[in-house]
C-alpha positions as CSV (number, residue, x, y, z in Angstrom):
1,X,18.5,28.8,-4.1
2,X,16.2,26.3,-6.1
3,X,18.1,23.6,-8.3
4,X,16.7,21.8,-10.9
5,X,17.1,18.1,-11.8
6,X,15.7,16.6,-15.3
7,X,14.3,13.1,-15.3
8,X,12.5,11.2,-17.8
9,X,10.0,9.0,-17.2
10,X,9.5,5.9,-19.0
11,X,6.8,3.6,-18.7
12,X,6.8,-0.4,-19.2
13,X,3.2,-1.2,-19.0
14,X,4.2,-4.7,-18.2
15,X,6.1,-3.7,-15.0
16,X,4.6,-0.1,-13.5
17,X,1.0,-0.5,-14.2
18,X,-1.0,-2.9,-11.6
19,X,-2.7,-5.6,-13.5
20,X,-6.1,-4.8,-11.9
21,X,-5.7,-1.1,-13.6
22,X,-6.4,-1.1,-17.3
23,X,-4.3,1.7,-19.8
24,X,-2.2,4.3,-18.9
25,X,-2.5,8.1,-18.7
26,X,-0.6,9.6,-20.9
27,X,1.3,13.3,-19.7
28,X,-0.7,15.8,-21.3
29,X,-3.8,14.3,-19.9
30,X,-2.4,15.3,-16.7
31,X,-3.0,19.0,-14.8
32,X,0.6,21.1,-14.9
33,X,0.2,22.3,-11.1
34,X,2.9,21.6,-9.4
35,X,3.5,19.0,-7.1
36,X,5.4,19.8,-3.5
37,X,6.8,16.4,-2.5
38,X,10.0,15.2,-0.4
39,X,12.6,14.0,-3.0
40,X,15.4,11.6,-3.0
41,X,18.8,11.0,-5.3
42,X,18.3,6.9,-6.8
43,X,22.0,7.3,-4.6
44,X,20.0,8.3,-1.5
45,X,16.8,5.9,-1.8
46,X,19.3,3.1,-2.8
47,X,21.1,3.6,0.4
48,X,18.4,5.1,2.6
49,X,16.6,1.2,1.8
50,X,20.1,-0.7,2.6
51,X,20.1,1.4,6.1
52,X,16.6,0.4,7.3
53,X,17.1,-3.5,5.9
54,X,20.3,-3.1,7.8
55,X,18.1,-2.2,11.0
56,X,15.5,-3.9,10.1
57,X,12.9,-1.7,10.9
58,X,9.7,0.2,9.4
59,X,10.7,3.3,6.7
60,X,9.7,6.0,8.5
61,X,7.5,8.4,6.3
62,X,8.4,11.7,5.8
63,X,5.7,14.4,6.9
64,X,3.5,11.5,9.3
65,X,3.6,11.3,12.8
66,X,4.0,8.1,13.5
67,X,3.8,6.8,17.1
68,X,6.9,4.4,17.2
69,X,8.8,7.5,16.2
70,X,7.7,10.0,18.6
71,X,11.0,10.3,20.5
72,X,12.5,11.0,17.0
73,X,9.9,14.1,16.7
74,X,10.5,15.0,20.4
75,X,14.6,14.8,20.4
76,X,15.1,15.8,16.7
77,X,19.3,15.7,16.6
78,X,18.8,12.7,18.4
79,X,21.3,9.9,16.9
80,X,18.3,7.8,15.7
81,X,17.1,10.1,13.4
82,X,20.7,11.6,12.6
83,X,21.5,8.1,10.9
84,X,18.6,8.9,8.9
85,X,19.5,12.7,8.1
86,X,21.7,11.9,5.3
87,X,19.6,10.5,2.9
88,X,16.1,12.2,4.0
89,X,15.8,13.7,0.8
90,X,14.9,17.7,-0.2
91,X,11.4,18.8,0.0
92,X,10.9,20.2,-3.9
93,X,8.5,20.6,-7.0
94,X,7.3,18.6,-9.1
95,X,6.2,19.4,-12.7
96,X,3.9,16.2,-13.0
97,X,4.2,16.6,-16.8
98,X,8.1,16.8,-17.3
99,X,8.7,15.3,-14.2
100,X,11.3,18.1,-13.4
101,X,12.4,18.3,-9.8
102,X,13.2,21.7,-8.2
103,X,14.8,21.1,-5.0
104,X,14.8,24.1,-2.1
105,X,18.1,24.1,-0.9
106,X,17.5,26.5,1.6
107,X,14.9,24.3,3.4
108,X,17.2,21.4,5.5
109,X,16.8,18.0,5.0
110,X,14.3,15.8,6.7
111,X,11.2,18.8,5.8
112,X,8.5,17.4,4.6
113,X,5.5,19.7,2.6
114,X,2.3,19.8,4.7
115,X,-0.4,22.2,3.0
116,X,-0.4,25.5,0.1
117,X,-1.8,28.6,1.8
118,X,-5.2,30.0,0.4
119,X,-3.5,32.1,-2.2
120,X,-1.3,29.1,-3.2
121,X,1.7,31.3,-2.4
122,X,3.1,29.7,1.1
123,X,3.6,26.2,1.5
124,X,3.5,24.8,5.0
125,X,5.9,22.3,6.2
126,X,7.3,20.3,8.7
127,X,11.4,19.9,10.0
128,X,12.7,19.0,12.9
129,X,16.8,19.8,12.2
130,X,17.0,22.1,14.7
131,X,15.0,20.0,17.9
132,X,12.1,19.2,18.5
133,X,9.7,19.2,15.3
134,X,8.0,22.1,14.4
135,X,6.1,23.8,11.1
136,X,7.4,26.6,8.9
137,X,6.2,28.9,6.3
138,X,7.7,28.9,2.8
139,X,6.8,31.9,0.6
140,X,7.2,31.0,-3.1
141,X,7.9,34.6,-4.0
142,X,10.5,35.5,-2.2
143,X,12.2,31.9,-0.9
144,X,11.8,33.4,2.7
145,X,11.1,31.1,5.4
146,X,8.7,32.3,8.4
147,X,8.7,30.2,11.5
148,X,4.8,29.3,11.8
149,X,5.4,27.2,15.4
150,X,7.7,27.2,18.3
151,X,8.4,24.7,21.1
152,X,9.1,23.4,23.6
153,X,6.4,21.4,22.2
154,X,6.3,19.2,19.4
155,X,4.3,20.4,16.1
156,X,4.9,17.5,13.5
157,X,2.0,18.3,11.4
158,X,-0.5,20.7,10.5
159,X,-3.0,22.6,7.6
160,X,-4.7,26.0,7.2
161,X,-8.4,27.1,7.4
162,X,-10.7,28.2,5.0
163,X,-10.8,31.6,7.1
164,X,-7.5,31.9,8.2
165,X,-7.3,29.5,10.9
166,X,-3.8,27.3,11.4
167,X,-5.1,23.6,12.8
168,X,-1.7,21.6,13.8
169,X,-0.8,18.5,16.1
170,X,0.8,19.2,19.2
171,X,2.7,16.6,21.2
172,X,4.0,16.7,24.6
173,X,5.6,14.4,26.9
174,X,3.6,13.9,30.0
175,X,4.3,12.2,33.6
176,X,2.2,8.9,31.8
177,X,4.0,9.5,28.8
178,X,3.4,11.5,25.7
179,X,0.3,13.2,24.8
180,X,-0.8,14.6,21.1
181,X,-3.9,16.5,20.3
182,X,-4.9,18.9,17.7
183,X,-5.0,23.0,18.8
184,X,-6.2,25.7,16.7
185,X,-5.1,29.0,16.4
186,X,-7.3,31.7,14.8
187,X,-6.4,34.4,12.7
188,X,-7.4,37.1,15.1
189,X,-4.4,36.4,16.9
190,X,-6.4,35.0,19.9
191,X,-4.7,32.3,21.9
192,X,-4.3,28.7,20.5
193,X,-6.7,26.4,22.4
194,X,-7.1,22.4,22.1
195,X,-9.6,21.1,19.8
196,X,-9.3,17.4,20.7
197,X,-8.6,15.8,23.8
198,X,-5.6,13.2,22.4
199,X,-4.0,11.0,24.0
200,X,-2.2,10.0,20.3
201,X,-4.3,13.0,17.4
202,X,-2.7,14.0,14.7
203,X,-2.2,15.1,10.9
204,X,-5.3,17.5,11.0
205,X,-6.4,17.9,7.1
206,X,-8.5,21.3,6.6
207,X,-11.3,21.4,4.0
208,X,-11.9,23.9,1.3
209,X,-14.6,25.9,2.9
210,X,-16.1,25.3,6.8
211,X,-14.6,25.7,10.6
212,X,-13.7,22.0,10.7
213,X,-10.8,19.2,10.2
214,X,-10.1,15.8,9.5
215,X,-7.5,14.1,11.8
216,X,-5.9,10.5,12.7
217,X,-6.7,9.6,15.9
218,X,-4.4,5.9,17.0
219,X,-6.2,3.8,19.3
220,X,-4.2,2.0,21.7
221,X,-4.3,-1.1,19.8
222,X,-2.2,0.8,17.0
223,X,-5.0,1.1,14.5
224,X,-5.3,4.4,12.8
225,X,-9.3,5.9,13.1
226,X,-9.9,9.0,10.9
227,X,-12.0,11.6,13.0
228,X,-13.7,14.6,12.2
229,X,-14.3,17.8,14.7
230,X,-16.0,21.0,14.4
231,X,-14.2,24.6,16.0
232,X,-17.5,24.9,17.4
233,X,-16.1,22.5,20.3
234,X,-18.9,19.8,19.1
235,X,-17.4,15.9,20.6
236,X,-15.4,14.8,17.6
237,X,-17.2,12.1,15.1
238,X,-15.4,8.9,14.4
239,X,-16.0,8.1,10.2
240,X,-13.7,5.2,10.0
241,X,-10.4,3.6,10.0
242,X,-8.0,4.9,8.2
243,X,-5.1,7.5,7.5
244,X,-3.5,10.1,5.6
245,X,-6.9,12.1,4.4
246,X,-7.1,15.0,1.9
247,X,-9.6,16.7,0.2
248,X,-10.6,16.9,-3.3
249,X,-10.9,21.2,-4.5
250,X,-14.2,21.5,-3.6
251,X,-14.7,19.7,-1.0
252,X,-17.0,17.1,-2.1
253,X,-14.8,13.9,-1.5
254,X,-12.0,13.2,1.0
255,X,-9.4,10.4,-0.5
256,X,-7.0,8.7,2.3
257,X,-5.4,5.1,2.7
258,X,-7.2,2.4,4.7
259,X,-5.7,-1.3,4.9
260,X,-7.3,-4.0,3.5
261,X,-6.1,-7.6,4.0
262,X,-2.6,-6.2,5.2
263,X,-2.1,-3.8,2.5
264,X,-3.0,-0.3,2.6
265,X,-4.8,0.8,-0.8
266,X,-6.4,4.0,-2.0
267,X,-10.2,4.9,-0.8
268,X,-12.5,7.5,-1.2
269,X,-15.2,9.2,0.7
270,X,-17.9,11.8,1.5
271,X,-16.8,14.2,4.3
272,X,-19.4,13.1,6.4
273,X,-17.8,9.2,5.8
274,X,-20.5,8.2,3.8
275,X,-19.9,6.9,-0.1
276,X,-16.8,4.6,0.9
277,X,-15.0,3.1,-2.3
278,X,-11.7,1.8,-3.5
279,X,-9.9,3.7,-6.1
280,X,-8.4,1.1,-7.5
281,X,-6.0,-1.1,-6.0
282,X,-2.3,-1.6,-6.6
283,X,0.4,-4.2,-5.5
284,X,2.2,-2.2,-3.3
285,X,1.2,-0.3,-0.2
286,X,0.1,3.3,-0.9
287,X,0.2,6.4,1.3
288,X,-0.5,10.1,1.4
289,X,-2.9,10.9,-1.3
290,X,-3.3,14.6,-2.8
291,X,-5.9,15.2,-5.1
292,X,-5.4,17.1,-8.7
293,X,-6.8,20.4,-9.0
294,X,-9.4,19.5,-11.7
295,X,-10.3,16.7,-9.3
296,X,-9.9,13.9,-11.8
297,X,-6.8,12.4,-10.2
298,X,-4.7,11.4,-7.8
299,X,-1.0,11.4,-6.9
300,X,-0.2,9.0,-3.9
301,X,3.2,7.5,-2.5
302,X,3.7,3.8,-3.2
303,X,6.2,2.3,-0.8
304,X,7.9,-1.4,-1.3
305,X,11.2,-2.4,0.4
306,X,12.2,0.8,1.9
307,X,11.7,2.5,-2.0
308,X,9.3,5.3,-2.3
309,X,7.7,6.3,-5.9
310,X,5.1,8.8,-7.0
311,X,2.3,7.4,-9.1
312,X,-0.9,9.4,-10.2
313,X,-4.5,7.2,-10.8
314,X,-7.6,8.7,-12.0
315,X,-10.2,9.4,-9.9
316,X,-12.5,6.4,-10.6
317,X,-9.1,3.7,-9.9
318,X,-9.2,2.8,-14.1
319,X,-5.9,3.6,-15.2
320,X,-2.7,5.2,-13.6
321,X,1.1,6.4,-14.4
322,X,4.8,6.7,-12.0
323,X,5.9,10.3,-11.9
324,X,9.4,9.8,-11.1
325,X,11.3,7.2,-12.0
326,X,14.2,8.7,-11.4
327,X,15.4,8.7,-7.8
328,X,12.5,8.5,-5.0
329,X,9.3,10.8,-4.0
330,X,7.0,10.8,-0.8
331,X,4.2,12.4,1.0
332,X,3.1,14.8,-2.4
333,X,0.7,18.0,-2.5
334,X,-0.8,18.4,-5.4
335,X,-1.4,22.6,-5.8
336,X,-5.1,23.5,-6.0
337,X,-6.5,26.2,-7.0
338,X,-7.7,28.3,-9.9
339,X,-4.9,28.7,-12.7
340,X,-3.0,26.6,-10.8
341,X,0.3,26.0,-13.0
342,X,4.0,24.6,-13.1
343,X,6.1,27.9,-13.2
344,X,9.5,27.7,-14.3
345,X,11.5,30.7,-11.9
C-alpha cells in the first residue's frame, strides 16, 4: 500500500539559499520525474537527531556502507541498529515539483533506494530488517518485492548494467576481519565472480552505456578513493578521492561529494576523472548526488546536526532550492529516462 503525505515547501531566500549561490529555482523550472529517496516524519528526524546527540556519535546514512557500521550491516537485528529502527524513515517518492511524498509501506523501515532498472520500472534497494543486509527488487507496477541477493553474506549496496549485468558490494567477515569487494553477476545467469579484490570496496555506481563501474574504495587511513574497473578484469584505475558517485543520463559527467577543508561539497567530473569542478558550494555537508533526467540539475542530501534535507542545484552550482521542508529526506534517485514523469497511482 502506498500513502501519500502533502507538504508545502516554502522558501526564505535569506535562510535556505547558501550565500555563495545567487537566485532561486523556481518549481516549474524543475523536471517532474520522480525522486526515490528515504523519508522521515519532522517527529522522526526531530528524535532520530536527539538519539545520535544523546550517543554522540556520526548519523549513519541511509543506503552507504560505511566502515564504522559494518557490524550493523553484518548483524542487522542487532540492538545497535534496532535503537535506530524506529525512526529510519520509509523509502518513498518524491514529486520534486509538489513535493508530495508517497511512502511504500510494504517495504520495512531502514530500506534505502539504490538504482531504477533500465525500463525505469524496478527500483533496487537495500534493507537489512531481516539480518544481514541484502538488496531487493521493487516493481512499480505491481508493488511486488523480488529478493535480488541472498546471504550469508552481506550485500549493502549495488546498481545494474547497461546490458543486464547486477554489480553489488559484497562483505564478509574473515579470520583478519572483514572483507568487501565488488562481484558481478551477468544476465546469462552465469555465476557471480569478484571484480575487485577489496579489502573495504563498495557502492558500485553503473554507467549508462559500457561493461564498467564506479566504486568507493576506503584506504586504511579512512579516506574514501573513487575507483573505476572494467568487467573485462583490467587492474581497477584510481580517479580520485571522493564518494557517493552518480552519473549524469548520458554518461558524459559523473557528480559525487569530495571534502574540501573538512566539509564535503558537490563536484563534478569526466568518467575518466578528468574535468574536476565544484558545483557550487553550500554551508552544510552534502552527500549522495543524483542527477535530473534533462541533466541540468542536481538533487543531493544536505546533513547538519543529525537533520537530513533534500535540496536540488543546477548543474553549473548558480542557483538552488530545498525539496522538503517538511520532515527529513536522504540518499535521493532522481528517475532518468525518456518521458520520465511523476505518476500519481
Amino acid at each position: 500500500m502506498i500513502t501519500r503525505t502533502r507538504g508545502l515547501v516554502a522558501i526564505a531566500l535569506a535562510l535556505l539559499a547558501p550565500a555563495c549561490l545567487g537566485g532561486v529555482i523556481t518549481a516549474a523550472e524543475i523536471p517532474g520525474a520522480p525522486i526515490a529517496f528515504v523519508y522521515r516524519t519532522p517527529e522522526e528526524g526531530r528524535r532520530r537527531a536527539e538519539l545520535l546527540e544523546q550517543r554522540d556519535r556520526a548519523p549513519q546514512r541511509a543506503g552507504v556502507m560505511q566502515l564504522d557500521d559494518l557490524d550493523v550491516w553484518l548483524d542487522g537485528g542487532s540492538d545497535r541498529r534496532g535503537e535506530l529502527l524506529e525512526f529510519a524513515g520509509r523509502m518513498a517518492l518524491l514529486d520534486p515539483r509538489t513535493a508530495e511524498v508517497r511512502t511504500f509501506d510494504a517495504v520495512a523501515r531502514g530500506a534505502a533506494p539504490l538504482a531504477w532498472s533500465r525500463e525505469r520500472e524496478r527500483l533496487l534497494f537495500a534493507s537489512a530488517r531481516r539480518g544481514p543486509a541484502q538488496l531487493f527488487e521493487l516493481d512499480l507496477r505491481t508493488e511486488e518485492i523480488r529478493t535480488a541477493t541472498r546471504g550469508p553474506a552481506v550485500h549493502a549496496s549495488g546498481c545494474y548494467g547497461s546490458d543486464g549485468f547486477l554489480a553489488y558490494s559484497e562483505a564478509r567477515r574473515t579470520g583478519n576481519g572483514v572483507r568487501v569487494r565488488i562481484v558481478v553477476r551477468e544476465a546469462d545467469g552465469r555465476p557471480e565472480r569478484a571484480l575487485t579484490p577489496g579489502p573495504f570496496d563498495h557502492n558500485p555506481t553503473c554507467p549508462p552505456d559500457g561493461r564498467w563501474i564506479l566504486y568507493v574504495s576506503s584506504r586504511p587511513d579512512g579516506r574514501e578513493q573513487l575507483m573505476r574497473a572494467d568487467l573485462d578484469g583490467s587492474p581497477p584505475r584510481r580517479l580520485g578521492f571522493g564518494r557517493d558517485p552518480a552519473f549524469a543520463p548520458d554518461g558524459s559527467w559523473v557528480v559525487y561529494s569530495a571534502q574540501i577543508g573538512g566539509r564535503w561539497q558537490l563536484w563534478r567530473m569526466r568518467p575518466d576523472g578528468s574535468g574536476k569542478a565544484s558545483l557550487g558550494r553550500g554551508v552544510t555537508d552534502e552527500f549522495s548526488p543524483s542527477v535530473s533526467p534533462d541533466g541540468r540539475y542536481v538533487v543531493y542530501e544536505s546533513e547538519e546536526r543529525g537533520r537530513e534535507s533534500l535540496f536540488v542545484r543546477r548543474f553549473d552550482g548558480s542557483e538552488q532550492r530545498v525539496l522538503l521542508s517538511k520532515g527529513d529526506g536522504a540518499h535521493p534517485v532522481w528517475l532518468a529516462g525518456p518521458n520520465a514523469q511523476w505518476s500519481a497511482k
